[in-house]
N, C-alpha and C positions, 0 to 999 in steps of 0.2 A: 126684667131681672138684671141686676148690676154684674159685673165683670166676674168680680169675687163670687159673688154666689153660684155664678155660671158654673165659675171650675170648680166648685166646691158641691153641686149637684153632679155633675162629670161622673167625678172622681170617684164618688160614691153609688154609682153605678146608672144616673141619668134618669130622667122624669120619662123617655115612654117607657123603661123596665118596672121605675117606681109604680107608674100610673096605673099597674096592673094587678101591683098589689093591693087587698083589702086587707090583711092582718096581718100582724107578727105573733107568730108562738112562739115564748121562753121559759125555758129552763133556769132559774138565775138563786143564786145567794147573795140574799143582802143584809151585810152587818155593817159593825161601827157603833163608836161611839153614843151618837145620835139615840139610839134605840135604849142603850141603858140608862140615857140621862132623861130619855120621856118613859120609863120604868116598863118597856118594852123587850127589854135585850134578844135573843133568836126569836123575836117575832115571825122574820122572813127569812131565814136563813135556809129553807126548801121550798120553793115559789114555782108555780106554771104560769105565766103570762099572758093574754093573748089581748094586745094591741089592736084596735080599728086605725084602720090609716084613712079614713074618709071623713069618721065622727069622733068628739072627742070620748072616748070609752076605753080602760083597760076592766079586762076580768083576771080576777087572783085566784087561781087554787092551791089549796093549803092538802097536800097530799098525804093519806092516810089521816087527817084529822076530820073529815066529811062538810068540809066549809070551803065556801068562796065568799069575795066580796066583790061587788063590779062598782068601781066610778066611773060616775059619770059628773059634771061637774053641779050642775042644781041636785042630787042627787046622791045617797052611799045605799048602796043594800048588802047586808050580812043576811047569807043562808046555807043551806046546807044542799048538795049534792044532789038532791032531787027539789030544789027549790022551794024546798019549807023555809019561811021566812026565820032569822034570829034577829034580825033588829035590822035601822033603818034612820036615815037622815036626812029630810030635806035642808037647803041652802045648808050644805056642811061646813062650806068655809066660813060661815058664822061664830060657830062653835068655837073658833079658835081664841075668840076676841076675850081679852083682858090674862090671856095664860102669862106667865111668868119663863123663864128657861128652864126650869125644873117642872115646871105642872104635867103631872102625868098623861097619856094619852091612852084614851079607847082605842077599841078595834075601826071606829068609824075614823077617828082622828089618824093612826094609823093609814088608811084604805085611803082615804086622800091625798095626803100628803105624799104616799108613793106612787096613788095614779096619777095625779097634777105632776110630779116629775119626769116618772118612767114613761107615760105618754110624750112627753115633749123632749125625752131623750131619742126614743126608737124614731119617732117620725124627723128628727135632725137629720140632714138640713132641710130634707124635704119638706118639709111642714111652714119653711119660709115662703115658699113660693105661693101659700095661700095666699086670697083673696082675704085683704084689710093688714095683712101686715107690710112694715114700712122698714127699708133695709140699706143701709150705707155702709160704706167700708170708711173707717177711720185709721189712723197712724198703724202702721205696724210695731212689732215686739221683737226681741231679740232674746233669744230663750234656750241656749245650750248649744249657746253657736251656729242655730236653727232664724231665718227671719220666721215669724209667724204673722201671717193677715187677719187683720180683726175684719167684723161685719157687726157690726150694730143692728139691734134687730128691736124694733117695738111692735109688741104683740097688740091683738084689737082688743077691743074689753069682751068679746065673746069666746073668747079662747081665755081658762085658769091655767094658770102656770106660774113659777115661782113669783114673779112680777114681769111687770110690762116691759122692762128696760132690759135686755138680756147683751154681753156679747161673747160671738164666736171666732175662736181663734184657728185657724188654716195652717198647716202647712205647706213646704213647696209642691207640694203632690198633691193639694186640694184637700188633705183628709183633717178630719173633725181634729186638733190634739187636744186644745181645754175648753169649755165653756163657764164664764163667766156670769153671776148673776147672784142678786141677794133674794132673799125669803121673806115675802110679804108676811106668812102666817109666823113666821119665827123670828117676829119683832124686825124685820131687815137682816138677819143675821146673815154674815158672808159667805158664797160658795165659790171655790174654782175646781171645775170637775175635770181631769184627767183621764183624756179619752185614747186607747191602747191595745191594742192585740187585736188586728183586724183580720173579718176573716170575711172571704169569696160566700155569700150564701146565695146561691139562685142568682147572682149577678146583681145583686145587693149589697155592699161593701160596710160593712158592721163592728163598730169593736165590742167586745166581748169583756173587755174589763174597763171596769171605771174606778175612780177614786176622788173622793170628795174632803178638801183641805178647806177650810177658813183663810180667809184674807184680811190681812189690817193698809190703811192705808192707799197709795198706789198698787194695789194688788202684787200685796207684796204674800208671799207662800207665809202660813203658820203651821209647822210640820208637824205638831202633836195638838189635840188629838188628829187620828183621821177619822171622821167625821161619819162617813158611808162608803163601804164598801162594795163594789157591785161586778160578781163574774158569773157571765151568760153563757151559758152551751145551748145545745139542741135546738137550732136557732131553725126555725119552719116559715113561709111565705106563703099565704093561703091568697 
């Protein structure tokens, strides 16, 4: 483990607290743009989460509407509360091939594209310390009168996430501020996520809101639209 990454696992409350978790439960609202322009809009706007932090799997429940959907990455299932089946997708990242920026999305299309991220948000930064990913620190940022440390991070091809090429940006206190990275299934389209409002859970250090901007260029900010909105409470460590 490199320098950067050391204090940026620290910071966030250290591999033997991590190592002891196996899940994350959340509470989260996620809107944005994003969701009306794939003809989804409050899709997720009332969401239960529950993350593995060992295997790549998040499960979705959709409260009071009697459905969840669990990804897993070869993998989507749509069902219902007592696990009567509603639908189902093997290799679902297939699916996405030849859409346009408007092409609507299913509930499977949908179930992917939030587990491939929200999985590789909640297990940040810890999730780098796995076996086959490869991690550098490159140039720093200067960002609100803040230096921020990047970490270069290439994912293995056994782990789905937004692409391979990810970087994460540190502040002086080690904590997460943005993540950097484009969207394989959304043509490469640009993200810099906006990581903020952290909070002490179980000695797990977490933020609670995110915010997801498009970038042209040198990752340069595109302030309208915002993209995806994401505020967590009820945050559990099983």
């Amino acid at each position: 483990m490199n320098e950067l990454l050391n204090l940026a696992v620290k910071a966030h409350g250290g591999l033997e607290r991590w190592n002891k978790v196996k899940s994350v439960k959340v509470a989260a609202s996620i809107t944005g743009a994003i969701w009306f322009v794939k003809s989804k809009g409050d899709a997720l706007k009332n969401v239960v989460m529950t993350v593995e932090t060992k295997k790549e799997q998040l499960i979705m429940d959709f409260p009071g509407q009697d459905k969840r959907s669990i990804f897993e990455p070869a993998r989507i299932v749509i069902e219902k509360t007592d696990g009567t089946l509603i639908d189902a997708r093997n290799d679902p990242e297939k699916s996405f091939e030849g859409h346009q920026r408007e092409t609507p999305w299913d509930d499977i299309h949908v179930a992917y594209f939030s587990g491939e991220a929200l999985w590789t948000y909640l297990n940040t930064p810890f999730l780098y310390t796995h076996e086959g990913f490869a991690t550098e620190e490159i140039s720093s940022i200067q960002v609100e009168g803040e230096t921020w440390r990047r970490l270069k991070v290439i994912f293995p091809d056994t782990v789905k996430s937004h692409t391979r090429e990810q970087i994460s940006c540190f502040g002086p206190d080690g904590l997460l501020r943005r993540h950097d990275y484009t969207v394989d299934i959304l043509g490469g389209a640009t993200g810099l996520n906006y990581a903020s409002n952290y909070c002490d859970i179980d000695g797990i250090i977490v933020p609670t809101t995110r915010r997801i901007y498009a970038y042209e260029g040198d990752y340069q900010l595109v302030k309208e639209p915002l993209l995806v909105a994401i505020d967590m409470s009820e945050i559990a460590l099983a």
